[in-house]
C-alpha positions in Angstrom: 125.1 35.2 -144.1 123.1 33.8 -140.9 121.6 37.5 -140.7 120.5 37.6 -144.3 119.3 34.4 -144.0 116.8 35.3 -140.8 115.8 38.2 -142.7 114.8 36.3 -146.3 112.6 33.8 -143.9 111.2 36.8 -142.0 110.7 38.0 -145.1 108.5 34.9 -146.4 106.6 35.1 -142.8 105.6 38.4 -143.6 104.6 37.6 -147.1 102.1 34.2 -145.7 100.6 36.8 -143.1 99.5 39.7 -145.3 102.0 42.7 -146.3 103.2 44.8 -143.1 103.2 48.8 -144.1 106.7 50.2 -144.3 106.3 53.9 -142.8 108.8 56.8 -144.2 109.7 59.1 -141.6 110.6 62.8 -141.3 114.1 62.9 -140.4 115.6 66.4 -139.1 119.1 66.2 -138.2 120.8 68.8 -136.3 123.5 69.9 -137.2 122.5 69.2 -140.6 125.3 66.9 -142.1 126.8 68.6 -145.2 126.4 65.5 -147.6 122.7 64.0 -146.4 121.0 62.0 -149.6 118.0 59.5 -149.1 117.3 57.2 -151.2 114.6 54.8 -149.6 113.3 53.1 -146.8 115.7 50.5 -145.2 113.9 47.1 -143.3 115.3 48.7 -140.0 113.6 49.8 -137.3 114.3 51.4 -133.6 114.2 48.4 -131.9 115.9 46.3 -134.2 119.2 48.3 -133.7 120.8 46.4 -130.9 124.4 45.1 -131.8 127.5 47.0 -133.1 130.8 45.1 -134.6 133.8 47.2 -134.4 135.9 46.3 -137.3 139.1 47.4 -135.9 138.1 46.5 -131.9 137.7 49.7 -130.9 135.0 50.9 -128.0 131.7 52.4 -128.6 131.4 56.1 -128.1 129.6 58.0 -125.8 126.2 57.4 -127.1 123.9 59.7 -124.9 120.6 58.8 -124.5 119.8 57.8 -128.6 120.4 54.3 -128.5 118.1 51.3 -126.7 121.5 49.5 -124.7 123.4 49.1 -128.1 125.7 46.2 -127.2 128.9 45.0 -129.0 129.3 42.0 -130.1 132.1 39.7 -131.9 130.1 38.6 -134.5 130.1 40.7 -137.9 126.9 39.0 -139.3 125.0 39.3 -136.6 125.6 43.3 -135.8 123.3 45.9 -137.3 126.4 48.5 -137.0 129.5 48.0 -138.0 131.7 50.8 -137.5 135.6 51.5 -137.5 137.9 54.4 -137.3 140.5 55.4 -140.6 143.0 58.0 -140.4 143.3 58.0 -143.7 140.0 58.2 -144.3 139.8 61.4 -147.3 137.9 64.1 -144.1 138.5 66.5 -142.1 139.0 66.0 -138.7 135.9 64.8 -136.5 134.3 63.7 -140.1 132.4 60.7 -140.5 130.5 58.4 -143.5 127.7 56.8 -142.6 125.2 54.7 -144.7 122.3 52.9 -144.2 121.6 50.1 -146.3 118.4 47.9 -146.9 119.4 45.7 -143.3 123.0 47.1 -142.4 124.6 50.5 -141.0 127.8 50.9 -141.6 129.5 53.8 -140.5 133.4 55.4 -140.7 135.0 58.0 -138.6 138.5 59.7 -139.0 138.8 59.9 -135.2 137.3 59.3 -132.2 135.5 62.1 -132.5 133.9 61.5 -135.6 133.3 58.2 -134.6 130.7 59.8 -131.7 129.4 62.3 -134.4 128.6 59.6 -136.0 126.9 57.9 -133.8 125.0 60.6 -132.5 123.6 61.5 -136.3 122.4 58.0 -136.3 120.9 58.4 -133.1 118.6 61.4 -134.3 117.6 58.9 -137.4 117.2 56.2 -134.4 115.1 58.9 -132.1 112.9 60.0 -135.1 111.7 56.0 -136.1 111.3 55.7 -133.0 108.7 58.2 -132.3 106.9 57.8 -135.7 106.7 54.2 -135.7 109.0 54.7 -139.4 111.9 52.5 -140.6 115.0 54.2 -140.7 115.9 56.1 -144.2 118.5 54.3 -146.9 120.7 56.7 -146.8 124.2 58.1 -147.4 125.8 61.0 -145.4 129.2 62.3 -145.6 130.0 64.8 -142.1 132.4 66.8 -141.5 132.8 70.6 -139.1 132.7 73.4 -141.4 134.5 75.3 -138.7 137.1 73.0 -136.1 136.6 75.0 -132.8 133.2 76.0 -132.1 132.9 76.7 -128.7 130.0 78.2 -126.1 130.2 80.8 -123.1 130.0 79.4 -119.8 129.8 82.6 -117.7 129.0 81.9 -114.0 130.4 85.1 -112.2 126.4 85.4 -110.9 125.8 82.5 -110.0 126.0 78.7 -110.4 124.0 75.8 -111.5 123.6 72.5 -109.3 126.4 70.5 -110.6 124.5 67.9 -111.9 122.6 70.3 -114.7 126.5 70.9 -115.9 126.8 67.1 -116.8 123.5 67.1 -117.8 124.4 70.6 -120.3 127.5 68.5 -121.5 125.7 65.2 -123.0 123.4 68.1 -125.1 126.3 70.0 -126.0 127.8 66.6 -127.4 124.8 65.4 -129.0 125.0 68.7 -130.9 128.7 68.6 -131.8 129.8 71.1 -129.6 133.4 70.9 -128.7 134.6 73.4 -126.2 133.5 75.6 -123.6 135.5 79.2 -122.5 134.1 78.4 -118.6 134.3 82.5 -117.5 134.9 81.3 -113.4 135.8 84.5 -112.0 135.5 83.9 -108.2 133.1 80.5 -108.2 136.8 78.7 -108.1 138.1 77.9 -104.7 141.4 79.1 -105.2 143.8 77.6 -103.6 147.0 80.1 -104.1 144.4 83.4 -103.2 142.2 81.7 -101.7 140.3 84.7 -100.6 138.7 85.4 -104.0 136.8 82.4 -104.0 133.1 82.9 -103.7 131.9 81.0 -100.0 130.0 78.8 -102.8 132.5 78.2 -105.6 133.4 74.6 -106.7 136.4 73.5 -105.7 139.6 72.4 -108.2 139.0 68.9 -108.4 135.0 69.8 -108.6 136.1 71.7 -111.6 138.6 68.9 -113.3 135.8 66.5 -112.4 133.4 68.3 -114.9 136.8 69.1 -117.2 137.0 65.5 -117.3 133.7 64.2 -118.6 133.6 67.0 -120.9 136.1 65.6 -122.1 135.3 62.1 -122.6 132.4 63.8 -125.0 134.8 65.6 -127.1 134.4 68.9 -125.4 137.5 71.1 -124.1 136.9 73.8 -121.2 139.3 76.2 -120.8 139.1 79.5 -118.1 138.3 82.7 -118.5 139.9 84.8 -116.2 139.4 88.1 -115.9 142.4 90.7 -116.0 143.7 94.0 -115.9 139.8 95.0 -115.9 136.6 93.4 -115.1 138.7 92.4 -112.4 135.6 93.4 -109.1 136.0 89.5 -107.8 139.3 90.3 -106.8 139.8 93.8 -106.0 136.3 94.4 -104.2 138.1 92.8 -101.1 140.2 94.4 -98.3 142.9 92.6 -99.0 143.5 93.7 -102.7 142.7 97.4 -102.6 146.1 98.5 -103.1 146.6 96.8 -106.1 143.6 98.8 -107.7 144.7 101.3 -110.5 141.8 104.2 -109.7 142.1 103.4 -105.1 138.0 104.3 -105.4 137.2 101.9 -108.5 136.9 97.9 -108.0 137.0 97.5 -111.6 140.9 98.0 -112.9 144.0 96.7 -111.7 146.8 98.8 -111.8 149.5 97.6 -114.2 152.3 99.2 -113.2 152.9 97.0 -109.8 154.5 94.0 -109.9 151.6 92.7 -107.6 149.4 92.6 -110.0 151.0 90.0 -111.6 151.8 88.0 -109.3 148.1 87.7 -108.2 146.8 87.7 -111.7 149.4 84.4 -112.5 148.2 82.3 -109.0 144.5 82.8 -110.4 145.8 81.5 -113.9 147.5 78.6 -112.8 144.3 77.0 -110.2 142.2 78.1 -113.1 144.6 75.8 -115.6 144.6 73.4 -112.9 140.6 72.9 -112.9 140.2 72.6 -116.5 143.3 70.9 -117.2 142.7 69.7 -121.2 141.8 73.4 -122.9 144.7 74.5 -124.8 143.7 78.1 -124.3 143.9 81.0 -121.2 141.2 83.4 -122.3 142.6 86.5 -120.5 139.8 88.9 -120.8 141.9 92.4 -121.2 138.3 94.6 -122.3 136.5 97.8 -121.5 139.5 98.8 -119.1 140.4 102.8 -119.0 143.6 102.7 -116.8 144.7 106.2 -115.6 148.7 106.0 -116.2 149.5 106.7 -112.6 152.0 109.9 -114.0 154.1 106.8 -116.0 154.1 108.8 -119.0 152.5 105.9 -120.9 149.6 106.3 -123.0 146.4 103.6 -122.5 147.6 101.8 -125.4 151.5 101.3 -124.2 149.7 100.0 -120.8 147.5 97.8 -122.3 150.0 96.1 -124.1 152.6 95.9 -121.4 150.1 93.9 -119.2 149.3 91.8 -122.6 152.8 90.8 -123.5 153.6 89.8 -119.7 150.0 87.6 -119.4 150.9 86.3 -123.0 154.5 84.8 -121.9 153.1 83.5 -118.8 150.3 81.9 -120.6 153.2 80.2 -123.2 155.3 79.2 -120.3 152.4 76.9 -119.1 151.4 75.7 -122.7 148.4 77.7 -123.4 147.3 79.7 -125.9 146.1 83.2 -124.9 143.3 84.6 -126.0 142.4 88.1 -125.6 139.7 90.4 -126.0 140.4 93.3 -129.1 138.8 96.1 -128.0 140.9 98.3 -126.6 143.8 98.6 -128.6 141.5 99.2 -132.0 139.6 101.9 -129.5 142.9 103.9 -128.4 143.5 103.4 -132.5 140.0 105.4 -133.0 138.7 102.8 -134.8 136.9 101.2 -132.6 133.3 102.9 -133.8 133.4 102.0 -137.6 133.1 98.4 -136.3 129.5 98.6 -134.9 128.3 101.0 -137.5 126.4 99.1 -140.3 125.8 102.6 -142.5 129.1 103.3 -143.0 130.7 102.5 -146.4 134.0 100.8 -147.7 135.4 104.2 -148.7 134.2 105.5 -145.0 135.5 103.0 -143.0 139.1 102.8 -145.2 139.0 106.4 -144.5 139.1 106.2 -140.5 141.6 103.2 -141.2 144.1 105.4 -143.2 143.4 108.3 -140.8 143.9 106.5 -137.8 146.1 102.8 -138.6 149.3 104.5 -137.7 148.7 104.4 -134.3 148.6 100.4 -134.5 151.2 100.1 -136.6 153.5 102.1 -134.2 153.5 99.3 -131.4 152.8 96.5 -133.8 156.5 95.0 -132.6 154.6 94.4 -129.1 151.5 92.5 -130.4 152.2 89.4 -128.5 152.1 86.9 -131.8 151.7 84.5 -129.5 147.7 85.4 -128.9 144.5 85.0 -130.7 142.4 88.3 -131.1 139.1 87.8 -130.0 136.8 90.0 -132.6 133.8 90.5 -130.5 130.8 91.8 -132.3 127.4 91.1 -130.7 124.6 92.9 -132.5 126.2 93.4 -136.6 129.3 91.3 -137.2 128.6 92.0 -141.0 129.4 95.7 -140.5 132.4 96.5 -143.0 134.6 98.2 -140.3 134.2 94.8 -138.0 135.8 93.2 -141.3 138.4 95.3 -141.9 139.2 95.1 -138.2 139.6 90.9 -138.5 141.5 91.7 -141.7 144.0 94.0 -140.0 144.9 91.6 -137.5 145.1 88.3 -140.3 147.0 90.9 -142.6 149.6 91.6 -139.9 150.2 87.8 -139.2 148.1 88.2 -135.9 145.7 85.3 -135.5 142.0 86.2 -135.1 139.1 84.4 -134.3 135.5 86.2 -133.7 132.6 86.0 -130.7 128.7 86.4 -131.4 126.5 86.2 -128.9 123.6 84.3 -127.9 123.1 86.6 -124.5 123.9 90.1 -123.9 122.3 92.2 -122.0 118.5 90.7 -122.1 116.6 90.2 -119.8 114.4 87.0 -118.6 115.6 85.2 -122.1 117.4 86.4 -125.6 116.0 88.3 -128.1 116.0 88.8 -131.8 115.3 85.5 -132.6 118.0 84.1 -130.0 120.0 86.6 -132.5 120.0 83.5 -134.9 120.9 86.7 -137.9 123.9 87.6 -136.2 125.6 84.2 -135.2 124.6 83.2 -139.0 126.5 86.4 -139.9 129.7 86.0 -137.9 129.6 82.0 -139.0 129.3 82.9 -142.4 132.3 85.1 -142.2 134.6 82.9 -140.3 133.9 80.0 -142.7 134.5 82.0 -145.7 138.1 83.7 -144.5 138.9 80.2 -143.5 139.3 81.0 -139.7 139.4 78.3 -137.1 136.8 78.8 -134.9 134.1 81.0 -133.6 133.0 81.5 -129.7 128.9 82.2 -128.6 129.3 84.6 -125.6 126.2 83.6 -123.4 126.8 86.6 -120.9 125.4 86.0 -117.3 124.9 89.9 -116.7 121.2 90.2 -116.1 121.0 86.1 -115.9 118.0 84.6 -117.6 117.6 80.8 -117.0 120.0 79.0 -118.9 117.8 77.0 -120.3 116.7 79.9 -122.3 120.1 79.9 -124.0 119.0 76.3 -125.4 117.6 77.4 -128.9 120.7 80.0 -129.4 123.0 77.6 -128.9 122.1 74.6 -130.9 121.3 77.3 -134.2 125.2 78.0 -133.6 126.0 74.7 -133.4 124.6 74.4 -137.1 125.8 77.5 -138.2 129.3 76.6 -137.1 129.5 72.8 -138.1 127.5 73.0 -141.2 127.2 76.4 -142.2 124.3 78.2 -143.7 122.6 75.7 -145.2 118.7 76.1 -143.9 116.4 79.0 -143.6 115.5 80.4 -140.0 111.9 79.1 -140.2 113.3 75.4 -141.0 115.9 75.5 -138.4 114.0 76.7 -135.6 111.3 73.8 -137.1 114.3 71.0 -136.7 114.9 72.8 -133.3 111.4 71.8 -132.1 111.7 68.3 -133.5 115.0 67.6 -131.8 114.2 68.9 -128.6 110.8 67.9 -127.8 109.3 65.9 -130.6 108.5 65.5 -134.2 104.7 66.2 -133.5 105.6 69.9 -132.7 108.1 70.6 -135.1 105.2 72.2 -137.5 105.2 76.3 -136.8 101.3 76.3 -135.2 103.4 75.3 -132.5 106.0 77.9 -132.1 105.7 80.0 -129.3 109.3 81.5 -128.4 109.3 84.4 -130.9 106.0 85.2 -129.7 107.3 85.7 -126.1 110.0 88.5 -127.3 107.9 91.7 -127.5 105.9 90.4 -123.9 109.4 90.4 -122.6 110.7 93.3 -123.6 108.2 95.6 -122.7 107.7 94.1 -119.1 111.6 95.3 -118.4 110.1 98.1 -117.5 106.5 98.2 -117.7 106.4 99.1 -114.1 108.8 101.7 -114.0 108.4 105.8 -114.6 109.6 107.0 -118.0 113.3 106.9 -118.1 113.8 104.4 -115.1 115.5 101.0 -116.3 114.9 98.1 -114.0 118.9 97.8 -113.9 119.2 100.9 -111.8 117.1 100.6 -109.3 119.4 99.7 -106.7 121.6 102.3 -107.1 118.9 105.2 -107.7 118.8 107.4 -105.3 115.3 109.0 -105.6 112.3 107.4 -103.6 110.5 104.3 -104.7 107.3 106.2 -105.4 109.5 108.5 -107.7 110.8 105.5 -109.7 107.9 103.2 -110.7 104.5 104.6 -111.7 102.5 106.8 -110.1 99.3 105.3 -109.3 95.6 106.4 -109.9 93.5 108.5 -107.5 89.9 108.7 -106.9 89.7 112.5 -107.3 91.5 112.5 -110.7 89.2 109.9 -112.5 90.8 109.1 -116.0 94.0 111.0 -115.8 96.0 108.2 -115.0 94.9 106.5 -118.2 95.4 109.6 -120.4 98.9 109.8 -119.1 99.7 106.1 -119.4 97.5 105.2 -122.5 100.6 103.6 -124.3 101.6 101.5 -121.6 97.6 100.1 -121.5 97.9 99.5 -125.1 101.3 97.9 -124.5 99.1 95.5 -121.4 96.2 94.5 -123.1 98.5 93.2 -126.2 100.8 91.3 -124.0 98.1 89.9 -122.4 96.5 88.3 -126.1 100.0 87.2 -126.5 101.0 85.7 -123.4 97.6 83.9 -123.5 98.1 82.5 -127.0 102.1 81.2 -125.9 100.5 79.8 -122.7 97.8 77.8 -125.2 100.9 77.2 -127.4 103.2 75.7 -124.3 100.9 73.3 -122.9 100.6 72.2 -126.3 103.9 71.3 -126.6 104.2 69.9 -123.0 101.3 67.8 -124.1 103.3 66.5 -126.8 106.8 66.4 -126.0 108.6 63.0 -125.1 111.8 64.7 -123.5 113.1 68.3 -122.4 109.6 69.0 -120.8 111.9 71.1 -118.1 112.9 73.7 -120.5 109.2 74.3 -121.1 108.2 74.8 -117.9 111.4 77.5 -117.9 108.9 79.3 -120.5 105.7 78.9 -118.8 107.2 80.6 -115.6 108.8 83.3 -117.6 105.0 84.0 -119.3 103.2 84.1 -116.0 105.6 87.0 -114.5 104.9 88.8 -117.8 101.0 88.0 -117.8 101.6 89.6 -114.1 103.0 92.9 -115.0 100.7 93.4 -117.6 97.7 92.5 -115.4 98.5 95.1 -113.1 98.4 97.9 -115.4 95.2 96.6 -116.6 93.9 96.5 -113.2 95.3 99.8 -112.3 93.3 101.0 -115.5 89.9 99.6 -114.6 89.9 101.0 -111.5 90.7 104.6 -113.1 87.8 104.3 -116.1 85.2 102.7 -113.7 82.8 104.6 -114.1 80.2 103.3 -111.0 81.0 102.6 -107.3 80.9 99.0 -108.0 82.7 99.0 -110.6 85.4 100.8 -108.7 85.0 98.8 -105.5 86.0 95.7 -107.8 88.9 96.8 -109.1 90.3 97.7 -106.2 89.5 95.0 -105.0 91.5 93.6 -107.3 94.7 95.5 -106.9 93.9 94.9 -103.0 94.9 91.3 -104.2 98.3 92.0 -106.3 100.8 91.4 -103.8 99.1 88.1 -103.1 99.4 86.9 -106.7 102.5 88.6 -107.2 104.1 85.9 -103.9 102.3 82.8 -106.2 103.9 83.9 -109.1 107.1 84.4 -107.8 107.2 81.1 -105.3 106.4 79.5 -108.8 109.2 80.5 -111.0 111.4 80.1 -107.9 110.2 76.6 -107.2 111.1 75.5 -111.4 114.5 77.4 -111.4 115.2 76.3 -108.6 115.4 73.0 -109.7 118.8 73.2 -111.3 119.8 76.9 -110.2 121.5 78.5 -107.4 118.9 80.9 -107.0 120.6 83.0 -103.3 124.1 83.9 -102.8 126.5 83.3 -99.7 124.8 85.4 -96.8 128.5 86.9 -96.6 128.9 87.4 -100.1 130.6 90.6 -100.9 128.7 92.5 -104.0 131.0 94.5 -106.2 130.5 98.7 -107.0 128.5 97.0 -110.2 130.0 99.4 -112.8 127.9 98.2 -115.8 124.7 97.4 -113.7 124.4 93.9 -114.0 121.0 92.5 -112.7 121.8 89.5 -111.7 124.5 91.4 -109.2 122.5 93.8 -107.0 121.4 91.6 -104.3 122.5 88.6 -102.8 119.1 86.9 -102.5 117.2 86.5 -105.3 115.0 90.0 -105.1 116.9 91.2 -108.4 115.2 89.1 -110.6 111.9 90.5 -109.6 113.2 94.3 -108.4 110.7 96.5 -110.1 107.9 94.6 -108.8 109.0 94.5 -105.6 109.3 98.2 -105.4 106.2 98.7 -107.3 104.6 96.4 -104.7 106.2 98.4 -101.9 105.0 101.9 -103.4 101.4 99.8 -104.1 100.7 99.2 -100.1 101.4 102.3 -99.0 98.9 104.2 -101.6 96.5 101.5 -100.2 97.3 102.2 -96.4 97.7 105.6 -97.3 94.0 106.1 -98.7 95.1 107.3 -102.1 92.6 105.0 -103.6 89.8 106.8 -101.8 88.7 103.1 -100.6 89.4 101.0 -97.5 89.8 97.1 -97.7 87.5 95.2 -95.9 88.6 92.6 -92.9 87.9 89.4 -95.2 90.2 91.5 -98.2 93.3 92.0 -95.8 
């Protein structure tokens, strides 16, 4: 009563002193809540929200960084908030009510964590008055996951983050309803039963649990990922471990005949499960392994599924739910391909599944039922043979549960619209054949900044807690709004898409046809045989004849890396948080713009069609490896800020099977290999004369 009181005299105030414009707001919300209905504009603004009453006595939330010191107080009338938790409450689990009224919020959680889903919805209402001056809406929303397990990729077998960008990565996750993590560790564990494994830089266990911990104050469970029976370099590139290899000249399979193997694989589970002590799963890995028999007798298949039932039990024994990757077994089955072929039709791919299915069936008895089959389908989870594959397994009483992917194999940051089409796909899917939960692989393999991974993972957290409910252009609209600021969230201001093509076509812009920046390292031809040849003086225009595509391919990332620059300081202008991740962008533009202004320089100097015009542009390329070291110590100096950028000096690399970028050297060289060997090749031409000019003193 007191409160409705001071708000009828406030409201006579106002009327003595002239009306006071009420201003509506534009209210995003991410996830989108699945009941959302306004109906006006309340009398409450940012500022006014200051005092929550919990009905029941319970504790406020984790609030992250929404709220202006929200306080609790004993006093019902004199609380904007009330809020209370109801088990009974008709909602799934970590569902929430909450409505806004004319002078009162009022919101209702099942459990705790839709008590802090809750909250954080009204904190994205709280953050958008905020910044537009508005009241916040009347409104009514009822919340609830569309899917219960919706978990990211945390792979750091590359390299690690400074610890305090983790804790940092959980409060976002949180804010976005995220609530797990599959944490792939491979050697950046101290291990404490093989304690050789761990990387010289690895956190330690009770680094590990620290993190587990706060993760888990914000509703978010880690469990490991550790790799077995392949993918298994981080152990058995060491001295130590060689004869446990199944091929003794290949790092990347152990052998699963020898009781060793075990008994190394279980110590690495059990520090692992000691780290991140609240996930209720043991991801197992178990892909992309072709083990050799070792004259057993025993086909791939048998093999792989001796090692699975042994890692399964294990993984009971200790409580956890295995999870494995499915791979193999439907590739010895032969059908394996039908899953990543979009063409194909039903009749097609129940053809190859009557034609091949037997071979399943045969050791279906040794299908640990104990596991989850991880359905893994990066690029077109809507095939019809990826279906039928999840079908098999559900039809066989085998549970299932799929992985997208927000990060494969691209480099500098993710493509294809941070493959928004596929992880709406494979959500889609997974809601509709009423499957628990869905995992975004965010693979570190050729490493772009994680901050890069940002707009990838919060469309999957949508996708996955609210379903398809918004078109690509609106989401990536409420993306802007939510992580910058409502000024930016119109599409003028977009510039991420823009950056793809750029991207993709400085992989290798510097490179001879044929040569991919991954293999550089391990190429055994010359430097001057794997990048571009360069121009001469004596064979004016050939260089451009042969290389008129990649020119083209210059000048055009040149427009477009000029327009995103324009675009990000925009943004930066106009942004009131995450200004960080935009610098992440702007360094990522400038090595592009680099690339491409080196094949624009090289070109100029080959059409010049006077001395002076030649003696400028080379001049100019005189002057790459100078701008190249500004670019570089630039991006370095922003990543650097919350990345690991350099290995251990006595790091041991691995024999790199599947060319990872981010695991050819131990300093930071990778990231920038094919300019560096361009460079190299670049100097010598120069010393070397082959530009038919000598720099002066002052150009040296």
């Amino acid at each position: 009563m007191k409160k409705l009181m001071l708000i009828f005299l406030a409201t006579i105030l106002i009327s003595s002193c002239g009306a006071i414009e009420k201003k509506e707001g534009d209210f995003k919300l991410l996830p989108l809540p699945q009941e959302y209905a306004i109906s006006g504009i309340s009398d409450l603004q940012f500022e006014d929200v200051i005092l929550a009453y919990a009905k029941e006595g319970d504790e406020l939330p984790f609030l992250g960084n929404f709220f202006n010191d929200l306080k609790l107080t004993p006093d019902q009338d004199n609380a904007q908030i009330t809020f209370s938790i109801a088990s009974d409450l008709d909602i799934k689990a970590e569902g929430y009510t909450l409505e806004i009224s004319t002078v009162q919020i009022n919101l209702q959680a099942k459990d705790k964590a839709g008590l802090m889903y809750g909250f954080m919805t009204l904190g994205q209402l709280l953050q958008d008055a905020k910044e537009q001056n508005a009241y916040l809406p009347v409104c009514s929303i009822k919340d609830y996951p569309a899917l219960a397990y919706r978990a990211i990729h945390l792979d750091v077998k590359h390299h690690l983050e400074k610890t305090s960008y983790y804790y940092s990565l959980l409060d976002k996750l949180a804010s976005y309803k995220v609530n797990a993590i599959i944490l792939e560790i491979e050697d950046k564990v101290k291990y404490q039963r093989q304690p050789i494994v761990g990387s010289p830089d690895a956190l330690t266990i009770e680094e590990w649990k620290e993190i587990s911990e706060y993760a888990h104050a914000r509703n978010i469970e880690i469990s490991p990922l550790v790799q077995g029976l392949g993918h298994a370099s981080f152990v058995l590139k060491h001295e130590e471990y060689k004869d446990l290899r199944d091929d003794p000249n290949s790092d990347w399979a152990f052998n699963p005949l020898d009781p060793k193997t075990y008994e190394v694989q279980y110590d690495l589970y059990l520090d692992a499960i000691e780290a991140m002590p609240y996930g209720k799963y043991l991801h197992i890995g178990g892909d992309e392994v072709h083990t050799t028999g070792r004259n057993s007798g025993k086909s791939p298949l048998e093999l792989q599924l001796d090692w699975l039932a042994k890692v399964c039990q294990f993984a009971a024994e200790q409580g956890k739910t295995p999870i494995f990757w499915d791979d193999m077994p439907l590739k010895h089955a032969g059908v394996y391909s039908a899953m990543f072929n979009g063409n194909l039709t039903a009749a097609e791919v129940d053809s190859i599944w009557a034609k091949n299915e037997h071979k399943l069936v045969e050791f279906l008895d040794v299908f640990p039922k104990n596991c989850i089959y991880m359905r893994w389908n990066y690029n077109i989870p809507q095939a019809l043979g990826n279906k039928k594959a999840m079908e098999w397994f559900m039809e066989h009483d085998l549970q299932v549960m799929g992985a997208t992917a927000g990060q494969t194999r691209w480099v500098l940051m993710p493509q294809n619209e941070s493959n928004i089409e596929n992880i709406k796909s494979f959500a889609n899917s997974s809601i509709s054949s009423g499957l628990n939960g869905l995992l975004l692989t965010l693979w570190d393999d050729d490493s772009p900044h994680f901050e890069l991974y940002m707009r990838g993972i919060i469309a999957f957290s949508e996708l996955t807690w609210s379903g398809d409910k918004r078109t690509n252009t609106a989401l990536k609209s409420a993306y802007r709004q939510r992580e910058f600021s409502n000024t930016v969230s119109d599409s003028s201001y977009a510039f991420i898409d823009a950056l793809e093509t750029p991207v993709a076509h400085w992989k290798n812009i510097l490179l001879e046809n044929k040569v991919s920046r991954n293999i550089l390292m391990r190429d055994k031809r010359s430097k001057e045989e794997l990048v571009i040849t360069l121009p001469t003086k004596e064979a004016k225009g050939a260089w451009s004849k042969k290389y008129a595509k990649r020119i083209e391919q210059a000048q055009n990332t040149l427009v477009a890396t000029n327009d995103v620059a324009k675009k990000i300081a925009s943004v930066k202008s106009l942004a009131t948080r995450n200004t960080y991740n935009l610098e992440v962008y702007e360094q990522v533009n400038k090595l592009v713009s680099y690339s491409a202004n080196v094949i624009v320089a090289l070109s100029n100097y080959d059409t010049a069609t006077t001395d002076a015009e030649q003696a400028t542009a080379f001049k100019a390329i005189s002057e790459l490896s100078n701008e190249f070291n500004t670019v570089r110590n630039s991006l370095e100096k922003v990543y650097g800020e919350t990345r690991i950028l350099t290995k251990p000096e006595n790091y041991i690399l691995d024999q790199d099977h599947h060319a990872h970028l981010a695991n050819q050297t131990i300093s930071f060289d990778w990231m920038f290999i094919g300019e560096l060997f361009f460079l190299e090749t670049l100097e010598n031409h120069i010393t070397n004369g082959g530009f038919g000019l000598e720099l002066k003193p002052s150009d040296k």
